[in-house]
C-alpha positions as CSV (number, residue, x, y, z in Angstrom):
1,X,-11.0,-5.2,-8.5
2,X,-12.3,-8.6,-7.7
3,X,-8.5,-9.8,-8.9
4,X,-6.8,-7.7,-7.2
5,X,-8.4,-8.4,-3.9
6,X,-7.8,-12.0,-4.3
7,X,-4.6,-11.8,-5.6
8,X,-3.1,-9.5,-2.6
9,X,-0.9,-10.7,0.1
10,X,-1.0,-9.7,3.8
11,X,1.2,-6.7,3.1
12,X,2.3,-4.8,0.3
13,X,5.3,-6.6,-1.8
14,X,7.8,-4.0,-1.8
15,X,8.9,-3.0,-5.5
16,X,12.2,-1.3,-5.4
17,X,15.2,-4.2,-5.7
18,X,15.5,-7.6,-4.9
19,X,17.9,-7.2,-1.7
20,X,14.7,-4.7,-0.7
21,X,12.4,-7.5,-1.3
22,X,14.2,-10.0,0.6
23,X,14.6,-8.2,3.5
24,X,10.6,-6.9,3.7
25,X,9.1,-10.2,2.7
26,X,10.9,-11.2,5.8
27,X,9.8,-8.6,8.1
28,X,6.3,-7.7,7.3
29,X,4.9,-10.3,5.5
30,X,2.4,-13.1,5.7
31,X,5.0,-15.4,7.6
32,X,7.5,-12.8,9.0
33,X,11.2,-13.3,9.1
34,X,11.6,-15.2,12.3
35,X,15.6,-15.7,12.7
36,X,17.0,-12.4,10.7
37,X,18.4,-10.4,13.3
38,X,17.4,-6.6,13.2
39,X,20.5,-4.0,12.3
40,X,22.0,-2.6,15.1
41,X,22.0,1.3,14.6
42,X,24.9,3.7,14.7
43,X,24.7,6.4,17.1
44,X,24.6,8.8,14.5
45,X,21.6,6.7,13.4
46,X,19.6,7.0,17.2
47,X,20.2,10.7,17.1
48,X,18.8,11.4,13.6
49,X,15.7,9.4,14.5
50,X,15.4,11.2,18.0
51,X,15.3,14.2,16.2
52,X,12.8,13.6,13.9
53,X,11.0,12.1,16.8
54,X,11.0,15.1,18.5
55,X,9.4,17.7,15.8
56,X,7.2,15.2,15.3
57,X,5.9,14.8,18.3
58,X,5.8,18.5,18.5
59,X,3.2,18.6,15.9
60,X,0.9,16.8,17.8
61,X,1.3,18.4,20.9
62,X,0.9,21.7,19.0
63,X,-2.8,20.3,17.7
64,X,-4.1,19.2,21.5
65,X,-2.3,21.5,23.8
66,X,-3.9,25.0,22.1
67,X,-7.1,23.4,22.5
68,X,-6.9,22.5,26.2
69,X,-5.9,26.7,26.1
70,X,-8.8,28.0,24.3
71,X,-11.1,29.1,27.1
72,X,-8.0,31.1,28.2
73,X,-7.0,32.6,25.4
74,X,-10.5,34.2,24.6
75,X,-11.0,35.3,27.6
76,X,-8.3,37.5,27.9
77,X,-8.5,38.4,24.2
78,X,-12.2,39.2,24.1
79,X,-12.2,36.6,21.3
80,X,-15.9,34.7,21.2
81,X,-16.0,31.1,19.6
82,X,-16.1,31.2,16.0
83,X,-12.8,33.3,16.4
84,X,-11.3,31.0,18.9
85,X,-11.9,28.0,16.1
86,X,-10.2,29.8,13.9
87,X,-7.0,29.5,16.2
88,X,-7.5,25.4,15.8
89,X,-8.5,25.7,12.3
90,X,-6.1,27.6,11.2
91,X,-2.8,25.6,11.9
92,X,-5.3,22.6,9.9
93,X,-6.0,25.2,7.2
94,X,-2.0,25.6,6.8
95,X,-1.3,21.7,7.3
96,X,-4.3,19.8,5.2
97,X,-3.5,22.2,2.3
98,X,0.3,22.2,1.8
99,X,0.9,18.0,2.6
100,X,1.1,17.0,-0.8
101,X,3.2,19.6,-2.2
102,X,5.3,19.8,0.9
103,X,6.2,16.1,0.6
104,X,6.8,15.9,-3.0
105,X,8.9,19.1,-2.9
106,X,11.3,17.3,-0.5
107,X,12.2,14.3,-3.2
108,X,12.9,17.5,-6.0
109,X,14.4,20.1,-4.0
110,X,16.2,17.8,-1.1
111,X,14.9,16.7,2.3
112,X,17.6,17.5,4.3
113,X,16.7,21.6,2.9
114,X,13.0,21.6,3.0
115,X,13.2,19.6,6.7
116,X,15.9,22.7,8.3
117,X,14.0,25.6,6.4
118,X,10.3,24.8,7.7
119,X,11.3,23.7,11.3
120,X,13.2,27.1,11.7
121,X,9.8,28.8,10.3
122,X,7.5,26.5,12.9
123,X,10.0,27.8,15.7
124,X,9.9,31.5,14.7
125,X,6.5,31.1,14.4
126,X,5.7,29.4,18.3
127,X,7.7,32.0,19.8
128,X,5.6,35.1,17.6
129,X,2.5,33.5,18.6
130,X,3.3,33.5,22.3
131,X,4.3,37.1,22.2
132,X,1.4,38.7,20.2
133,X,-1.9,40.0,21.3
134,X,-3.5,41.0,18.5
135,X,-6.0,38.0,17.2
136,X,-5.3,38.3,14.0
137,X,-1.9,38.4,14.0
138,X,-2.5,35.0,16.6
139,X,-4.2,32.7,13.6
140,X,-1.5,34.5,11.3
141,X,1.0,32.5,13.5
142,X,-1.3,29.8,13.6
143,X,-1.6,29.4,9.7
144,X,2.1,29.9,9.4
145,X,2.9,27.0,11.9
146,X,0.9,24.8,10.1
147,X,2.8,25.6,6.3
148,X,5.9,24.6,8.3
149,X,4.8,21.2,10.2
150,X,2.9,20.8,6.5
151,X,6.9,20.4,5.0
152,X,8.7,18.9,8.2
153,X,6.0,16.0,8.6
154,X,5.9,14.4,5.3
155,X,10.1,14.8,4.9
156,X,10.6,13.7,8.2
157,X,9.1,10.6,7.2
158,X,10.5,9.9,3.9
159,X,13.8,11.0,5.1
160,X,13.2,7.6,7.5
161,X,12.2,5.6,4.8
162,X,15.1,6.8,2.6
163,X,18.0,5.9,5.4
164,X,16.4,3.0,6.9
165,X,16.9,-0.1,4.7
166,X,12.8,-1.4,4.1
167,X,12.0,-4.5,6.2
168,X,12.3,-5.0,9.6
169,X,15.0,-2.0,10.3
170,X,12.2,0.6,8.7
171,X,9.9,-1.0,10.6
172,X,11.2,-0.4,13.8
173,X,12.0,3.1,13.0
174,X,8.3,4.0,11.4
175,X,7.1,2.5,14.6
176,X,9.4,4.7,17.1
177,X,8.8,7.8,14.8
178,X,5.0,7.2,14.4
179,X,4.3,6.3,18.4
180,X,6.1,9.8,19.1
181,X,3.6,11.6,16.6
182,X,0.5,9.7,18.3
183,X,2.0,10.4,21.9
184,X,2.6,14.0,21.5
185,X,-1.1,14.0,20.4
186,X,-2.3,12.2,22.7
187,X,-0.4,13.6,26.0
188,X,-0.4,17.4,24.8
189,X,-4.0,17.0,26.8
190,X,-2.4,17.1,29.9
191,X,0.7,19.2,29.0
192,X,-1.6,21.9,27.6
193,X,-3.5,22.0,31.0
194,X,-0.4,22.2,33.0
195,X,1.0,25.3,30.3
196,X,-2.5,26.9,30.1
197,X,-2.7,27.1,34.9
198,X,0.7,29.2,34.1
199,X,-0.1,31.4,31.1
200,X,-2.1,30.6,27.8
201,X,1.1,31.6,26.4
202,X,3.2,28.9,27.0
203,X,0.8,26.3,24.9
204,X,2.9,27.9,22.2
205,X,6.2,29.1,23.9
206,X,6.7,25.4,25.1
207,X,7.8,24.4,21.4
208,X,10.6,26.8,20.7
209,X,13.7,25.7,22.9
210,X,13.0,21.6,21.4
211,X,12.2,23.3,18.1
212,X,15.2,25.2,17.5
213,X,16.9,21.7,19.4
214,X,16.0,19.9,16.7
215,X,17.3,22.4,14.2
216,X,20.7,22.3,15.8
217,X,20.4,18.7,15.4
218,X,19.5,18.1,12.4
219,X,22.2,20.6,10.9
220,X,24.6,17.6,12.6
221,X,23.0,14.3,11.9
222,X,20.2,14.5,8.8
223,X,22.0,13.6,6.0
224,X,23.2,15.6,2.8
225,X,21.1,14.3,-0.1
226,X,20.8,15.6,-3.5
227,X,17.8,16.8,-5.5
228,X,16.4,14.5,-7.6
229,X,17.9,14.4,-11.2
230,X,14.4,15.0,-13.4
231,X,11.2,16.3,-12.1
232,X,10.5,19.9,-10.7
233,X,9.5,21.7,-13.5
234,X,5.7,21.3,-12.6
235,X,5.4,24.4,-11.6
236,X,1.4,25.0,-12.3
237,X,0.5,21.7,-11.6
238,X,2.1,23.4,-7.9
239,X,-0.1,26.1,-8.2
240,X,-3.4,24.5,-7.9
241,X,-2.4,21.5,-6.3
242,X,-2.1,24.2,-3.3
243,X,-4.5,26.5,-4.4
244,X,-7.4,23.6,-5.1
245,X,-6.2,22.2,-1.5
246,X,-6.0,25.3,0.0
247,X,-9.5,25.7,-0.6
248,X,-10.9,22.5,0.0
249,X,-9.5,22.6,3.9
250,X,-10.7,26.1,3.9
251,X,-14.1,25.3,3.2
252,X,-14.6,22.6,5.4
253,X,-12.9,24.0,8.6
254,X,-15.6,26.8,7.8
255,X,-18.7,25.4,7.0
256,X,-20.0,24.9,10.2
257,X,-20.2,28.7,10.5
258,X,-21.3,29.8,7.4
259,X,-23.9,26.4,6.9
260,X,-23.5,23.3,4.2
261,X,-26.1,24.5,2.4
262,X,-24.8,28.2,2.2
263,X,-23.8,29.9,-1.3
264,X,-20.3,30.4,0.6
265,X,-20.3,26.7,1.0
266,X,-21.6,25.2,-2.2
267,X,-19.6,27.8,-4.0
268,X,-16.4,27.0,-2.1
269,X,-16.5,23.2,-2.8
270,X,-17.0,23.7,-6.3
271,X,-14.4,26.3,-7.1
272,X,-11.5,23.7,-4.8
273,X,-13.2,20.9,-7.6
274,X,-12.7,22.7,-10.7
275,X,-9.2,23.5,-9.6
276,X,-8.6,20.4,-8.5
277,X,-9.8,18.8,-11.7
278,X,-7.6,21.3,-13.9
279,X,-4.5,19.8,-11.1
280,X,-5.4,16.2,-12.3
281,X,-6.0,17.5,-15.7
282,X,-2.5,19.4,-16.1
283,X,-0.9,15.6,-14.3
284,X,-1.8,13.2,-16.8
285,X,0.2,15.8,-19.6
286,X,3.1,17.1,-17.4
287,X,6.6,15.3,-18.4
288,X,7.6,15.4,-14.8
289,X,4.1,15.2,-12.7
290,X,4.5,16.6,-9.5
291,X,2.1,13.5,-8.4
292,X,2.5,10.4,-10.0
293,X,-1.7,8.6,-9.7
294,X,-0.8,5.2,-9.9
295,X,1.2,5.2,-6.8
296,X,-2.6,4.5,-5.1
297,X,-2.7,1.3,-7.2
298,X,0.7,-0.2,-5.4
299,X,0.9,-2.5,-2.6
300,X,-1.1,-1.4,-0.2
301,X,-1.1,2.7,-0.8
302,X,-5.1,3.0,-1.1
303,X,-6.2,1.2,1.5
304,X,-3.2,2.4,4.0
305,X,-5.2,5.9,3.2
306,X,-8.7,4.7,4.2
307,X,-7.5,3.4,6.8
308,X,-6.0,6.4,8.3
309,X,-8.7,8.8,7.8
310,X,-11.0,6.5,9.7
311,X,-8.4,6.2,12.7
312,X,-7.7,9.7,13.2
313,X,-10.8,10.9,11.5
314,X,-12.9,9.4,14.0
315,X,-10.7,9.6,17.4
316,X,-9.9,13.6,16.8
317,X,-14.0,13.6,16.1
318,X,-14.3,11.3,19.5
319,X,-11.8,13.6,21.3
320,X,-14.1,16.9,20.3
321,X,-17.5,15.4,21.9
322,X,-15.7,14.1,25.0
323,X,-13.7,17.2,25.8
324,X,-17.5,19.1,25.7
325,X,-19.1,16.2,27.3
326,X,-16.9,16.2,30.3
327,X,-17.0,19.7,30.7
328,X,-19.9,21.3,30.0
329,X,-22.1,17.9,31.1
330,X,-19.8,17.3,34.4
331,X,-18.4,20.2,35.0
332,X,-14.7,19.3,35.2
333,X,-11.6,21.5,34.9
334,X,-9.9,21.6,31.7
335,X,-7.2,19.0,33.4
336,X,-9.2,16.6,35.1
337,X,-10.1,16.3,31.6
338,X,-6.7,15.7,30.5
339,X,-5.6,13.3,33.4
340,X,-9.2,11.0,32.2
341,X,-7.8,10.5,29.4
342,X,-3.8,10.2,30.6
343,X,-4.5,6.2,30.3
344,X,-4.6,6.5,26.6
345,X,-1.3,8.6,25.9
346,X,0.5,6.4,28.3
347,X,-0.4,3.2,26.5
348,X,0.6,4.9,22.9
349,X,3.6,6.2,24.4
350,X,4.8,2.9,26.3
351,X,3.9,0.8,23.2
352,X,7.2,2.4,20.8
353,X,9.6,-0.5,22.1
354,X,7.4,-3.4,21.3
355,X,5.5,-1.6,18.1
356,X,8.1,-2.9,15.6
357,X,8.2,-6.2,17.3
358,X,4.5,-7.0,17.2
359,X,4.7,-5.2,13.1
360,X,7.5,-8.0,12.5
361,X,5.6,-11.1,14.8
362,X,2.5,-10.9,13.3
363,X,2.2,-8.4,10.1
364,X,1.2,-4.7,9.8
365,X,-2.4,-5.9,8.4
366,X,-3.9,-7.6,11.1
367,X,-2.5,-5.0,13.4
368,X,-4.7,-2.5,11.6
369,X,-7.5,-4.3,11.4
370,X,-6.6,-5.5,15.2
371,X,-6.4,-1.4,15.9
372,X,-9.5,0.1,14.4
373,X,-11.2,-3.2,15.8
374,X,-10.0,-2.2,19.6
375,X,-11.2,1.7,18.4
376,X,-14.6,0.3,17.2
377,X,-15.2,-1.2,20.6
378,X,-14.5,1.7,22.7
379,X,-16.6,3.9,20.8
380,X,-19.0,1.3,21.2
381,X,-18.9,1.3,24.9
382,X,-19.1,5.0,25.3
383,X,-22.4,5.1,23.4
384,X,-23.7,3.6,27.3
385,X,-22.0,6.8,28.9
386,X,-25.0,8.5,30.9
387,X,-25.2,12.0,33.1
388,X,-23.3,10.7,36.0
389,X,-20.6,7.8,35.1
390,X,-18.5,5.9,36.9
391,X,-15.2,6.9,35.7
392,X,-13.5,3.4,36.4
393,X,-16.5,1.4,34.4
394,X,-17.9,3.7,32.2
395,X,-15.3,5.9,31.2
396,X,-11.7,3.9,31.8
397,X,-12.8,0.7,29.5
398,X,-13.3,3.1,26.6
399,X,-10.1,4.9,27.2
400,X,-7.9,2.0,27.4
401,X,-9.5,0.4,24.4
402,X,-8.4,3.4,21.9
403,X,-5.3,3.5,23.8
404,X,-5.1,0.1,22.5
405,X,-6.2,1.0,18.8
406,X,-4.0,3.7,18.7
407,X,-0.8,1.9,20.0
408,X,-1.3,-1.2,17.2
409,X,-2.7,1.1,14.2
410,X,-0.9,4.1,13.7
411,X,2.7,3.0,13.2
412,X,0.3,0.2,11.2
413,X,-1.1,2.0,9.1
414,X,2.2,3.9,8.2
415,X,4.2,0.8,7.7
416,X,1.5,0.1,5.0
417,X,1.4,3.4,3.3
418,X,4.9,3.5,2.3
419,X,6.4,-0.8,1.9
420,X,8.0,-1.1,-1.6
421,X,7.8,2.9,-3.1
422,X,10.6,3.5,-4.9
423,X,12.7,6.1,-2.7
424,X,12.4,8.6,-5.0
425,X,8.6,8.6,-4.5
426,X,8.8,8.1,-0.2
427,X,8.1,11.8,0.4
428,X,5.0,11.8,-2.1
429,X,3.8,8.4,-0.2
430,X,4.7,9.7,3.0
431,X,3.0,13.2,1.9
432,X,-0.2,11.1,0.7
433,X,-1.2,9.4,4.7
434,X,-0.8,12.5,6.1
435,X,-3.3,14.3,4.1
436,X,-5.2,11.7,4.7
437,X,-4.8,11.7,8.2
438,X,-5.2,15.7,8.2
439,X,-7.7,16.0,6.0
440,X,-9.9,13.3,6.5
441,X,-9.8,13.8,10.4
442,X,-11.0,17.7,9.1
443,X,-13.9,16.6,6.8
444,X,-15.1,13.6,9.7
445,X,-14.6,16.7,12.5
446,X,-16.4,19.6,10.0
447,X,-19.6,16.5,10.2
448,X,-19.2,16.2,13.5
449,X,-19.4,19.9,14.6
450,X,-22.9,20.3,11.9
451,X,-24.4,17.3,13.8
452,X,-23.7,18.8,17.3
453,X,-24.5,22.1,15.9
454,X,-27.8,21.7,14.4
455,X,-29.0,19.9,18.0
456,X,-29.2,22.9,19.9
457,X,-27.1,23.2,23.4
458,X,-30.0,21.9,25.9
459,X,-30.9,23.5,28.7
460,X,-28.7,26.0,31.1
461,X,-26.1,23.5,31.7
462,X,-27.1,23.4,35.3
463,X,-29.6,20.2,36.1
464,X,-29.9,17.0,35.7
465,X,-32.6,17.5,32.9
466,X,-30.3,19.9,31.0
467,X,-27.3,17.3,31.1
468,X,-29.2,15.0,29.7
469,X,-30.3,17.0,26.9
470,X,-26.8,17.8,26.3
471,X,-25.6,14.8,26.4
472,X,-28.7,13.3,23.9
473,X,-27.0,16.4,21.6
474,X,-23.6,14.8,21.6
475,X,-24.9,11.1,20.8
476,X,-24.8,11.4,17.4
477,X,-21.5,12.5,17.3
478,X,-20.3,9.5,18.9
479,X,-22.3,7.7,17.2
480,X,-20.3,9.3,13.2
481,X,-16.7,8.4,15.2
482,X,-18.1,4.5,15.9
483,X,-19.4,4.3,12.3
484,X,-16.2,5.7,10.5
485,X,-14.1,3.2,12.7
486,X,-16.1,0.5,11.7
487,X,-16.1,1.7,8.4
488,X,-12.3,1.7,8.1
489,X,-12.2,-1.9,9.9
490,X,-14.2,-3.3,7.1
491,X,-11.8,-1.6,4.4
492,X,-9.0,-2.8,6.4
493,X,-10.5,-6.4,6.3
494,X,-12.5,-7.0,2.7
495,X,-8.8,-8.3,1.0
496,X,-8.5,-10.9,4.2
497,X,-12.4,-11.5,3.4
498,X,-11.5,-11.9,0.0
499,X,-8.9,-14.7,0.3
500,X,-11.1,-16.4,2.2
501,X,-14.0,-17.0,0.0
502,X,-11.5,-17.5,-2.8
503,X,-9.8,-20.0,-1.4
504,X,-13.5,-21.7,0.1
């Protein structure tokens, strides 16, 4: 491990050919290509990447803007809170568990297939769910929705990765594609609150007319590709790869209810392990694995991972405790919320023109480490926040700082996850961050809800005494977000630490 550390460069050296290598040695590595002009992009190009763009950002808005409508929802449903997490839960449920298979089914059975199929599924599904009153037929939707954006995320991105040549072109697009996932996040805040003041409904109607856009779209501009010639035949390894996933997420989106140390609980983590294990098992004997293992052993794969589930692990966690703080400790409407933290959306959005640029100037490393560092520091400042902040010097500094980390880590990270994988493996790469990101921002959240959970809810709600018990419940959580930041920074940063006591 020692050797490996030492012996790693800035950024992953790709390992598909040598024109490949060439060209991402030049744009993201330790001295970046200064003097290669970037590829100037067909139109046909532009409108393919817009329309991945746009379902991804969809996804992300789907996540926040149900949330902002939750309130809403049960009351005019009658639904009371563990029912109403079960409408956030259960798009994650669909998402975390499928991520893997989804990607990896798009290199065997076509991307250009799997992408159409599941995006007309999401859209039937967003216009069901805003038409249904029924809550069980609501989380249905839910759970469906998240299968779908479980296939179109990962072969969205590897359909990128497969008709962007790697180096600085595939930069740019990954950062573009990536900035439009984190921005749909980030602003479907304030969208939700503007959908939810005309009818809960529309937090899912919104999707449909860009949804079935994008399919239209896609039918024109995604590329025809062909199946891959070997591989496919997998079919248990399939099985429990979904059904060991499947229960993994399911356990740990409801262990907060049912309690960690429940028989529900224990039992649920152990059945998702065995099947897991017999997954892993039936891998190292398949002819055609569905999921090659040593792909975490190249370039920069593993820590690409890490690194993801401690930036959106800990910001979706961060999210959670300030959406409570600022309205149950200050009483604010559900888009005051949203427009406190606009600042932060703005800055990811604004950053996609100048994300590639900085990934190509200086190297998608130190822009991760450079983006959980900024996230590290706000977190760090909001541990000061008291019962009655200023918004402009106790709230704003935060807000801009993971605004910041956001902006420089995301379309990072993702950079990282996927330089020099053989295109044949770019869905199962591209599948592998965004479990991570999924996943890993469950299992951090799951922690986050126990600790909250298990410090009672204060007083009424009403004083000043009772807000600042409140708030003393919420601490902790903020304090699991700054830890799994910092966390990820020092992952981010041992091969960098490394080289330098190597080369002292």
């Amino acid at each position: 491990m020692a050797q490996e550390l030492t012996t790693l460069p800035d950024l992953a050296t790709p390992q598909t050919s040598a024109t490949n290598t060439a060209a991402t040695g030049a744009a993201i590595g330790s001295a970046p290509g200064a003097g290669i002009p970037a590829a100037q992009w067909t139109r046909a190009q532009w409108l393919l990447l817009v329309t991945l763009c746009v379902v991804l950002a969809l996804d992300g808005l789907d996540v926040s803007m149900v949330g902002v409508a939750l309130p809403s929802i049960g009351r005019e449903l009658g639904l009371g809170t563990e029912s109403l997490q079960w409408i956030v839960s259960g798009y994650v449920l669909g998402y975390g568990s499928l991520l893997l298979l989804g990607g990896r089914m798009a290199d065997i059975m076509g991307r250009r297939r799997i992408f159409l199929a599941a995006l007309t599924v999401f859209a039937a599904a967003s216009l069901f769910g805003g038409l249904v009153s029924d809550p069980t037929l609501l989380i249905a939707t839910r759970f469906i929705k998240g299968l779908a954006a479980a296939f179109t995320a990962p072969t969205g991105f590897s359909i990128i990765t497969t008709n962007f040549a790697e180096g600085r072109e595939r930069n740019r697009a990954i950062s573009i594609y990536t900035t439009f996932g984190a921005s749909g996040f980030s602003l479907g805040l304030v969208v939700g609150g503007l959908m939810t003041a005309l009818s809960w409904r529309w937090t899912f109607l919104f999707s449909v007319p860009f949804a079935v856009a994008a399919v239209v779209l896609g039918l024109r501009f995604i590329p025809r590709d062909r199946p891959a010639d070997d591989g496919g035949h997998d079919v248990w390894g399939a099985v429990t790869l979904a059904l060991g996933m499947l229960g993994l997420v399911f356990t740990l989106v409801s262990a907060p209810d049912a309690g960690w140390g429940s028989a529900r609980t224990i039992g649920g983590f152990a059945a998702s392990a065995a099947v897991l294990a017999a997954f892993a098992w039936i891998e190292t004997r398949a002819k055609h694995p569905l999921i090659r293992f040593g792909i975490l052993r190249e370039g920069w794969v593993a820590r690409a991972n890490l690194a993801a589930v401690a930036l959106f692990g800990s910001y979706l966690s961060f999210q959670f405790i300030v959406t409570l703080y600022l309205q149950s400790v200050l009483g604010w409407a559900p888009l005051a919320m949203a427009l406190a933290l606009l600042p932060a959306g703005l800055m990811v959005a604004g950053s996609a023109p100048f994300a590639s640029r900085l990934i190509d100037r200086f190297g998608a490393t130190r822009l991760v480490i450079a983006g959980l560092l900024s996230l590290s520091l706000g977190y760090l400042l909001f541990l000061r926040i008291g019962t009655q902040p200023v918004y402009a010097t106790d709230i704003l500094p935060s807000v801009l700082l993971l605004g910041v980390g956001f902006a420089l880590g995301f379309p990072s990270i993702n950079v990282q996850a996927t330089a020099g994988i053989h295109d044949n493996e770019q869905g199962l790469a591209a599948g592998l961050i965004q479990t991570s990101t999924q996943v890993g921002a469950a299992v951090v959240l799951a922690v986050t809800t126990a600790i909250v959970g298990s410090g009672g809810a204060g007083a009424d709600g009403h004083g000043q005494a009772s807000a600042a018990a409140m708030l003393d419940v919420f601490r902790p959580g903020l304090g699991l977000s700054t830890a799994v930041a910092m966390a990820g920074l020092a992952i981010a940063a041992a091969p960098r630490w490394w080289k330098i006591r190597r080369a002292a």
